[in-house]
Each structure stands twice: as C-alpha cells, then as structure tokens.
N, C-alpha and C positions, 0 to 999 in steps of 0.2 A: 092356378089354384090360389085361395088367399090365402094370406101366409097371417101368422098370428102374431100380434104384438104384446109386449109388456109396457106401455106408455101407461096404459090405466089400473095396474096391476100396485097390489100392498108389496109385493118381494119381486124383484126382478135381478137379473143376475146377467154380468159383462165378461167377458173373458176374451182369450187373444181369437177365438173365433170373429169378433164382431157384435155388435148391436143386436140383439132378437134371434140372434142363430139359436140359442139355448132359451128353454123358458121353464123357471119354477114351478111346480105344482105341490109341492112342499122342502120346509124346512126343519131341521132340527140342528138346534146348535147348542152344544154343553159347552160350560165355562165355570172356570175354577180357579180364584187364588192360588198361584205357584202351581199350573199346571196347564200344559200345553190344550188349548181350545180343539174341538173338535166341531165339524160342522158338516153334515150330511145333507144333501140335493136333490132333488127329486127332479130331473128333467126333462124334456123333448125336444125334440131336432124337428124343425120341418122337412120332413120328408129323406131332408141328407142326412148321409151317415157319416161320423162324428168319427176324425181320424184317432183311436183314444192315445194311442204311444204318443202323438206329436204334443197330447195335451197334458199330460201326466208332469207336470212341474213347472208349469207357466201359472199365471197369477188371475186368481176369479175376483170382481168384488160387488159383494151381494148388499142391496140397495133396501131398506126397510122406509115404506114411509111412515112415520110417526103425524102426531097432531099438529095444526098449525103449520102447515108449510115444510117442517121438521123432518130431517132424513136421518137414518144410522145407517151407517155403511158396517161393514165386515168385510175383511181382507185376508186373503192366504194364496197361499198356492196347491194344488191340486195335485193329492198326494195316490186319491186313489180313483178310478172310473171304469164304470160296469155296465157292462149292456145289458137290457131287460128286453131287447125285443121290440119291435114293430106292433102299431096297434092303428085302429080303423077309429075316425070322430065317431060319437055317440049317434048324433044325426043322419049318418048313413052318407054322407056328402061327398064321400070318394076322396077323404080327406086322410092323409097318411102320415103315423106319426114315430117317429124312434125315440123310443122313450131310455133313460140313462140314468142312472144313480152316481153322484159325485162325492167323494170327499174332499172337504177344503183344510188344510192347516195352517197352523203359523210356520213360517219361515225357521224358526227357532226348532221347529220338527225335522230337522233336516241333520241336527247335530245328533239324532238319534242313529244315524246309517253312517256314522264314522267314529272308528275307535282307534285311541292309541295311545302313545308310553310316551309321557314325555316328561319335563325336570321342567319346573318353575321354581325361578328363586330369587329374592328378596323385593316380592311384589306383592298389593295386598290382593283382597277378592276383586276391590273393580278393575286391578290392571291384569289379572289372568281372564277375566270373564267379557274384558273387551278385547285383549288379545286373541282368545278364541272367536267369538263374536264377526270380528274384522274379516279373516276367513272365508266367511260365509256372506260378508256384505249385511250386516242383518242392522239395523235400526236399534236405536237404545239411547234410556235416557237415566241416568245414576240420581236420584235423591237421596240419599245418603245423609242421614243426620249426626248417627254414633259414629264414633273414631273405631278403625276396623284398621288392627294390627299390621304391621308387613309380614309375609313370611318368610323368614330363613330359608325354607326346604318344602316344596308341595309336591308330590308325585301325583303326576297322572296313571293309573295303569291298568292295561286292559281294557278301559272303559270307554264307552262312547261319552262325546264332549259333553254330550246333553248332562246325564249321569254325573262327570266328573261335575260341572257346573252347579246343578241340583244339590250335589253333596256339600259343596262350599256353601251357596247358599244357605242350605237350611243348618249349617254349620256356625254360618254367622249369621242368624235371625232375619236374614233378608227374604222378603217378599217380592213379585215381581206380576202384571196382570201387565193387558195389552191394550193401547190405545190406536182405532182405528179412521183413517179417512178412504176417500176414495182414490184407490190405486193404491194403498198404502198404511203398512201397518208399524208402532214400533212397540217395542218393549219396556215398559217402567220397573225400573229397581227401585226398591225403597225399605228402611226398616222405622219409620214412621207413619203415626196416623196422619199430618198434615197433608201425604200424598194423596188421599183418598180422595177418588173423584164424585163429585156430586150429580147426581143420574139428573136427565133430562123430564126424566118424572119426578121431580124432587119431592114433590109434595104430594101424599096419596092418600085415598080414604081407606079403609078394611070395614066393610058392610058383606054380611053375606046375603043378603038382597038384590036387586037389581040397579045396575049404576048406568050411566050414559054415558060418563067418563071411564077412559083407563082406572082400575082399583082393585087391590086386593081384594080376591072373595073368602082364602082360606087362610088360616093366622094359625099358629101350636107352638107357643116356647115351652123353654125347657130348661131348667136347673141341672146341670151334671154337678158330682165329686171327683175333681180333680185331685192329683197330686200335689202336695204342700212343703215339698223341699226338694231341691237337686242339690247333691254333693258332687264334687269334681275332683277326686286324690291323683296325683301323679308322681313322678319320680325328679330328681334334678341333678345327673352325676355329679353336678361341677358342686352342687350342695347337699350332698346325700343325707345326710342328717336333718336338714330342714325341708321335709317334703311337704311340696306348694301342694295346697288345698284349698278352693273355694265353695263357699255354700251361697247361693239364692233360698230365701225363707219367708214362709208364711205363717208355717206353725210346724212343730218337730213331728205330727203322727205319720205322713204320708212319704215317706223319702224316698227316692230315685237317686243309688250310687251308685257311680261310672268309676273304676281305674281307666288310665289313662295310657300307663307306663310314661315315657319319655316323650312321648308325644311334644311340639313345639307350638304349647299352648299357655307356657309358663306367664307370657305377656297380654295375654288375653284371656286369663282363668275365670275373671269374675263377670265378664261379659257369658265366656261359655256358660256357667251355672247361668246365668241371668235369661238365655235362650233358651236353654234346655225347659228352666220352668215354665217360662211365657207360652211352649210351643205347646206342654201340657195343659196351661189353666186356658188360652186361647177359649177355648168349647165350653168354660164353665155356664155362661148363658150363649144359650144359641135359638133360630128361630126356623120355623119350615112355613113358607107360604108357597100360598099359589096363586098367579095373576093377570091380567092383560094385557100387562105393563110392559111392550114393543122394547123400551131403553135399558131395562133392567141388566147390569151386566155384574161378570166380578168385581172388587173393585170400585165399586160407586156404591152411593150410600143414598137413601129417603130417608123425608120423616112423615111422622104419620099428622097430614090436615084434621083426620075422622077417627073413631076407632071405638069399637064398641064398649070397649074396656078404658075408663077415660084415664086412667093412669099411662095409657101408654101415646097419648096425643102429647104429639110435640116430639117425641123421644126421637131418635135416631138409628139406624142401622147398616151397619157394610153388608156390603152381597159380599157374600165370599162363593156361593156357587148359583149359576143359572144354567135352566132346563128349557130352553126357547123352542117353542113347537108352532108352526103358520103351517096351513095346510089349507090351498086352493081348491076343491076337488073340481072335477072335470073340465077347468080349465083350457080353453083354445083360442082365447082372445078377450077384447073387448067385451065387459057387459057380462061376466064371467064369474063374480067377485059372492054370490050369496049366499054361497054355502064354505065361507071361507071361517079356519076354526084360529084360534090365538088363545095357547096359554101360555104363563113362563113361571115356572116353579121353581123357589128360589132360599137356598138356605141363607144364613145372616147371624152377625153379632153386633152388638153395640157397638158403635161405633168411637166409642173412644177408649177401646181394647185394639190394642196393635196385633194385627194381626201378624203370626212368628210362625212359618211352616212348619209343618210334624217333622222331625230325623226320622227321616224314612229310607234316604237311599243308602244303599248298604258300603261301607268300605272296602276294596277288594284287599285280598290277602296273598302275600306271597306266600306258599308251602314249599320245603324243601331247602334246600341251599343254589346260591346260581353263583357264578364267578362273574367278576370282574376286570380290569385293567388297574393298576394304581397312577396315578396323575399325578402332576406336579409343575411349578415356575419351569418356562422354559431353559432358564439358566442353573438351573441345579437338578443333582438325581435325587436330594429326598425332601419333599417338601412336606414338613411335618408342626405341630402345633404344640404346647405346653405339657398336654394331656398325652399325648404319643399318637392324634389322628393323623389321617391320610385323606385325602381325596379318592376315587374312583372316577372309571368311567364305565356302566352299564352297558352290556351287549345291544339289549332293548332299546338305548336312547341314541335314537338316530340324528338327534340335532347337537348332542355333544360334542366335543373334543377333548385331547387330550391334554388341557393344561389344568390351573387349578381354581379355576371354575365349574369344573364338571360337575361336583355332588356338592351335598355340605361335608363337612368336615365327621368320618369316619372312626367312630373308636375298634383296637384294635385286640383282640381277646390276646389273656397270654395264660401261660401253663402256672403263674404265680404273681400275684398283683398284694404285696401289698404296700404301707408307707414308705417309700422312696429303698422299699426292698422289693423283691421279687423276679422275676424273666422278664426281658424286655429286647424283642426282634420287630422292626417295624420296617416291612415291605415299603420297598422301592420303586420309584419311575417305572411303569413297561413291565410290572410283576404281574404274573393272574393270581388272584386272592382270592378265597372263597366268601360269597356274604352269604349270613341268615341275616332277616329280618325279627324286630323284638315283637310278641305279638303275633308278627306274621303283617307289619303294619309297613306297608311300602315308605312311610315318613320316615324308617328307624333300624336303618342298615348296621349293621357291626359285623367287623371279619372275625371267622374264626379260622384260617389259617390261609395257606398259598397250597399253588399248584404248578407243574409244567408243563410246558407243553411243545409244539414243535419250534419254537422261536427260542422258549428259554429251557434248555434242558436240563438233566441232575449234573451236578460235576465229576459223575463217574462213569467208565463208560460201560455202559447194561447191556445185557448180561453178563457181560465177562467178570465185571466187579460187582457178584449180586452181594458179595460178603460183604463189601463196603460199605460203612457208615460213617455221620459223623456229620461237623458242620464248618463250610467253609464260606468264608465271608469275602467280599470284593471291598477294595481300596477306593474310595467315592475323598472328591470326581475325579474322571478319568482315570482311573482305575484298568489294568489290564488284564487278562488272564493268568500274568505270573504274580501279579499285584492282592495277594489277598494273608487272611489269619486263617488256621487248619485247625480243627481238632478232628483226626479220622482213626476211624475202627477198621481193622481185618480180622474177621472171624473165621480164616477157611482154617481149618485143622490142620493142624502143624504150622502156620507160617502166619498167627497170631501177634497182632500188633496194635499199638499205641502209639499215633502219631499229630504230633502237635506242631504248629509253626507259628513263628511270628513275624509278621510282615516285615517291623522295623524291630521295636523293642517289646521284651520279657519284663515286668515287674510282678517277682513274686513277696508278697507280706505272710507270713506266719505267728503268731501274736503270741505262741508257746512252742511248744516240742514241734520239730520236725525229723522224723526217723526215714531210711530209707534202706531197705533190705533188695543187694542185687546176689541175685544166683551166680551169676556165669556173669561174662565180663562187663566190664564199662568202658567205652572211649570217649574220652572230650577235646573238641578238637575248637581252640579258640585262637583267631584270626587276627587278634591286636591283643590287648590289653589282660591281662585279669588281676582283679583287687580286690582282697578280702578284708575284711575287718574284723576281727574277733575283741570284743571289750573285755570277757572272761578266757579262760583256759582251754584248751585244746590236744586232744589225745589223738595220735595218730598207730593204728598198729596194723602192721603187714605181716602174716604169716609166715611169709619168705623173703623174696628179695623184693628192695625197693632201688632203684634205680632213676638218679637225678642226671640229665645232659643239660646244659645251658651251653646256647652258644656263644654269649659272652662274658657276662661277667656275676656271680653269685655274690651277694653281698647278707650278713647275716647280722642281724645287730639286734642287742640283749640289753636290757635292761641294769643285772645283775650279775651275770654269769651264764656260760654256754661249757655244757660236761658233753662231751662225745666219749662214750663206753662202750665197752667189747670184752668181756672175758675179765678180768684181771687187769686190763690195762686201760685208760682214762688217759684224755686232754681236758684239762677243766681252764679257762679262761674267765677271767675276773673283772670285773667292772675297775677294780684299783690297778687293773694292768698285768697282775700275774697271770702265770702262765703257769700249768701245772702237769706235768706233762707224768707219769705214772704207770710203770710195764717191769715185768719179770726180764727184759731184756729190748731194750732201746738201740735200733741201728742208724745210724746217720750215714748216707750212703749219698756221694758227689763228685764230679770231679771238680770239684773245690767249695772250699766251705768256708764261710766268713763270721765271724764272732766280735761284736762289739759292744762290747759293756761298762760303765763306768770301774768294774770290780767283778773277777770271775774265781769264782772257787770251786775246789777240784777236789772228793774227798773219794 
C-alpha cells in the first residue's frame, strides 16, 4: 500500500514515532503573552495504530513552511491524544486511515500537575522561578532590565509551581512568551520592551482586497478607559507610625486601592504601584486583526509597509495573542495542498507599551489556625530577636529543619503589649505554637499562643490535678525538671492554695504601703542569714506570748536607750551608761555575787 508523505506539505509534524508515521490535516495553535500556548492536531496513522500512553509526554515538533525557504518550527510535548477512529481514502483505493486528534504544550505545562508547600527565602523572582524551573529540566532565558527585590520570606502554598510562578510574575510585572526551534523550545522572561522579538513577517500590508503576499485583511482598534492611579498602603511594625505608601499616577479620578497589611513589600513598594498601573493601562490602545501571516506569534512585533488608513503606515505593533488555524482538507499525500485554508487572528498593542500581565492569579489563604514547632541556633534553647520573634518550623514544610532558618522571623501575640510595659512569654526550642496568619496571607505568620502535646506535656499530672493552675517556667539552658520559678493555683475545696517559688532569688519592690493580714498561722523558716533594715520606726505587737531562742549570742544595741517594762517594774539602759533598774521589790539571787564600783551607796 503507498504510504503518504509530508515532504510536500505546508505543516508536517515529527515525533518520537518517526518521520511520516503521523501526518497533519490541520492545525490550531493559540498564543498568548504570559500564557501557556496550546496547540491542537489533526492527524492520521497509516494504517497502524498509534500506541497513545507511550506517546502522551514525549516531544512533537510541528514544522510550518513560511516564504522564501523560511520555516517556523513549534515545539512541546504532548499532553493530550485521542482517537477518532479509522477511516477509508476518498478514492475508494483500499487505503486505511487512523485518524487522531493531538494536543501539544510547552514544557512549562507540566508545573500545572504538581503542587506544594514550600519556604523561599532571601531570593529574588529569578532565583525562585529558576529553582523551580531546574526540576523540570525546562529551558529559560531572564531579560531582566528593572532591579526586582530579594525576598526575606515567599510562601509557596497549596499551589501548583505553575500558579505559584504566575503569581510572582505578574507580581513583579514580568512577562514571559516562548521561543521556538526544531526539537526545542525555551522560555523568555522579560519586563521590557527591548525583548520584543521582531516577526519574520516584519513588514505587512492591511488591504482588504486581494494580496499575493502574506497580509492583513482585517484591522479594528480600539481606544479603552483605563484606570489612572494605583495606591499601595501597608503596615510596618518595626515603624507603626509611618505607614509605607506608594502611588503610580496619571491623573487622581480613576484609583485602584490595595491594603497590603505587612506584606514584605516595604522595599519594592513603588515598583508594585508602578505594575499594578502598567497591567491596567496595558489595553488602553489595543488592535484585533486577522491574517495569513504563517510567523505571527506572541511576542513579536510588525509594522505596517501599506495600510489603508495612512496614519498608521510605519507604526508598529506586539502580538500579544495569536489564533493560528492551517487546515489541509483531504489530505493523503503529495499533490494534496488546494484546498488548504491559513488564517491567524491576532490581537496587539503598540509596541513601545511594555507589556505587564493582568494580577490575575489568586493568592491562597491560610483559614483557621495550624501549629507549629519553635526553632532556634543549635547552641541555645531561645533563639529570639529585639522585637520578642521566634522562628518556626511548619508541619507542611517538608524541606525544613529545625534551626533558625526555618521561617522568617515570627511576632509573637501577648495578653498586653505596651511601651517597654506589658506580658511577655516567648516560646522556646521544640514548643508547639499556634500560628494565624494576618489576612490569612501565608507571607504573615504571628503566634497567638502554644500548645501540648505528647512530647511536651502540662506540668501537672491530669486528671488527678484538674484544680491546678498557674505558671511554671524552666531554668534555660540546661535547665532540669527541679530547675524552674512556680506561680501555682489549687482550687479543690478545702485544700485551697497559693504557691510561688523561686529558683534562685526573690526581689520584692513595693514603692508604698505593704499590708499583709494572716488568719491562722505563719511559719518562716530561713536557712542562713536574715537582715532587715528599717530607716523609720517599728511597732511590733503580740497578743500573747512572744518567745525569742537564739542559739548563741543576742546582742541588742540602741541608739539612746533600751526600757524593758512589765507592770510597775522597768530596766531602762542609757546611752550615758546608766542603768536603771526600777520594782516594788528587787531580788538578787546567787551563789555569789560580785559588785564593783568606783563608789556604792546604800540608802
């Protein structure tokens, strides 16, 4: 049976089948500025059937010939393939055909089937979006003109890479279209017009007449009302009073305001305002053709040789989307070619308008609260910053550990925050903490308290001590279980307590009155030393009996004078040395008794 070639054909198409296994009978290929290309196939098998699983991500590249010698290739891998069934030539020739429908994409379509959670930090867009990129093996090439921030802190989350990517991008006004050869595609970033590549049709007429050459036949621009100002307000703890705000401005009637919260945009504020507007005024003049023009892609740019409207000869335009449609009909080989159809309708803007993709992809949002780990230097238990942050380390993030690189730096909520007054407890190495996010913005973690769990339990033992409360602290570092400060509650009825300890030392300040009313008894029971100081006077009264033991030696020394009284009878002691000793009846009782005075009188 003869087998049918694509040697003489306008589209032919290669893949890891071989040469001619597959053959075109049409094409459609969509293309878009900052959007994955899609291209559909129209094809048949001689005869054999088309293993489709074996083919389903191996690499097609479809072969357009252009004028003059002139090829465009198209390159992806084959994402999607469908069987349409067997079919008989037209001519009755006993000729058998399996016909197949193919999708082709970029390489870059591939980060849409893998999602996940992951921490970037202190990288900009091109080293996250080549770090993912790498992965995949994917081709890429960075033009890059504007200075584009580092960032402190990027969350991945939940999202497929594509998405995440997409978001940065269009985050930072970067664009990105595909340059293709044979066997091979790569990627272009770029957030300038210089990238723009110049189409192999550079120069075209627009007649809606009949042309012999490739040329526009249909032309419609269009004026929009964009938006004329982006505002950008956010927050800045560390400067709460001067909250960072950038404006991009045209004129004040039209504004687009964003909060921000705390967002880690403070260093790239006036670039954001500056994207945000660009991505809305982008469409202010835009164009819709339609054409013959085989090279027309996203991406590239013509200008107009002809144009009915002579103001617009010479001018210039970006394709930012192409609609490519070839279609062989009945195609079986050679000599095949006259009923073949070519348009490519193609939207556009001036070309010296930077093109700034829409914010389109959404940010994911954390709801609820999720716990964490607290992190810290290998050599210490609290690794903590000016501000009272902590590190974490996320359930979710599989490529972490737990030093103090995990996260960025964590603020940490407390029951009273204000100037160098308020509550302040800030979790430790190996604690579970609870985070919300601000917003719900995976960038903008803050703990609002801890948690136990089976590693770190309460310090009482539950249920037996459900009455217990209170708060005990560990001795850091190295600290042991008898190594801590106590403030604890017992609330079970009748055996009601208040108990406090101090690891090492007690300093209490009182700056007035301190009163203290005990019911029932006191014991104090002090192991070395006790010294009091009284500057003013001192009243001591016992109801009953008071009772002094020293086990060695009392020693009492006055100023002025010391009176010990009882009833009627008095010792008073005098700073001049007298002695005055005073009783209704005085016993001197010894066995012996010594008297030496310079002079004793006896009355």
């Amino acid at each position: 049976m003869e087998k049918a070639s694509q040697d003489n054909n306008i589209i032919s198409v290669e893949t890891d089948l071989g040469k001619d296994k597959l053959h075109i009978t049409s094409l459609e290929a969509v293309e878009s500025i900052s959007t994955l290309f899609s291209i559909q196939l129209n094809v048949y098998a001689n005869e054999e059937l088309v293993v489709c699983d074996r083919m389903i991500g191996t690499d097609a590249t479809i072969t357009i010939l252009l004028g003059g010698n002139k090829k465009r290739y198209l390159h992806g891998q084959i994402t999607n393939l469908r069987s349409l069934g067997s079919r008989v030539s037209a001519d009755a020739d006993g000729h058998k055909y399996q016909d197949y429908q193919l999708t082709v994409s970029p390489d870059l379509w591939s980060l849409n089937r893998r999602t996940n959670c992951k921490i970037f930090q202190k990288k900009n867009i091109e080293d996250i979006v080549r770090n993912i990129l790498s992965v995949y093996g994917i081709k890429s090439k960075f033009e890059l003109n504007k200075t584009h921030a580092v960032y402190d802190y990027k969350v991945q989350y939940h999202e497929s890479d594509f998405s995440f990517i997409s978001r940065l991008l269009e985050d930072e006004g970067i664009f990105y279209f595909f340059e293709h050869v044979k066997g091979a595609h790569t990627i272009v970033f770029s957030d300038d017009v210089a990238s723009y590549r110049k189409s192999p049709e550079g120069q075209v007429a627009f007649t809606t007449g009949s042309l012999s050459e490739a040329h526009i036949h249909s032309w419609s621009g269009s004026i929009n009302l964009p938006s004329t100002k982006a505002v950008i307000a956010g927050y800045d703890f560390a400067k709460p009073t001067k909250k960072p705000c950038a404006t991009a401005t045209e004129s004040d009637e039209l504004e687009v305001y964003e909060y921000v919260s705390e967002s880690e945009w403070n260093n790239r504020s006036n670039l954001a305002a500056e994207v945000t507007l660009a991505s809305l005024q982008k469409d202010r003049v835009e164009a819709n053709a339609s054409s013959n023009c085989r090279s027309f892609t996203a991406g590239h740019y013509f200008s107009f040789s002809a144009h009915e409207d002579p103001a617009e000869i010479n001018k210039s335009y970006l394709i930012t989307k192409s609609h490519l449609v070839i279609k062989i009909a009945s195609q079986t080989g050679a000599e095949k070619q006259q009923d073949q159809l070519i348009t490519n309708s193609i939207s556009c803007i001036p070309v010296d308008v930077c093109f700034v993709p829409s914010q389109l992809t959404v940010k994911p949002t954390i709801t609820g609260v999720q716990t964490a780990v607290v992190t810290g230097d290998s050599t210490d238990e609290i690794t903590i910053d000016k501000y009272g942050r902590v590190k974490v380390l996320f359930h979710w993030d599989r490529e972490g550990i737990l030093d103090s690189a995990s996260s960025c730096w964590v603020r940490v909520a407390q029951n009273w925050a204000g100037d160098r007054w308020g509550a302040f407890f800030f979790p430790r190495k190996g604690q579970e903490v609870l985070v919300e996010f601000l917003g719900g913005d995976p960038d903008q973690p803050i703990i609002i308290g801890a948690v136990y769990n089976g590693d770190l339990m309460p310090p009482y033992d539950l249920p037996s001590d459900k009455t217990v409360s209170g708060i005990k602290t560990r001795s850091s570092k190295s600290g042991g279980a008898d190594n801590f400060n106590e403030i604890k509650f017992e609330d079970a009825k009748g055996k009601e307590l208040l108990y406090a300890q101090a690891e090492k030392d007690l300093e209490l300040l009182v700056k007035n009155d301190r009163t203290e009313t005990i019911k029932r008894d006191r014991l104090t029971q002090i192991n070395k030393d006790d010294t009091t100081a009284i500057k003013g006077e001192r009243v001591t009264e016992v109801g009953k009996s008071d009772k002094l033991t020293i086990g060695k030696e009392l020693v009492i020394d006055a100023g002025s004078k010391i009176t010990i009284k009882t009833g009627g009878a008095s010792i008073t002691l005098s700073s001049s040395g007298s002695v005055d000793i005073k009783g209704s009846k005085i016993s001197i009782n010894g066995s012996a008794i010594a008297l030496k005075a310079g002079s004793i009188s006896l009355n």
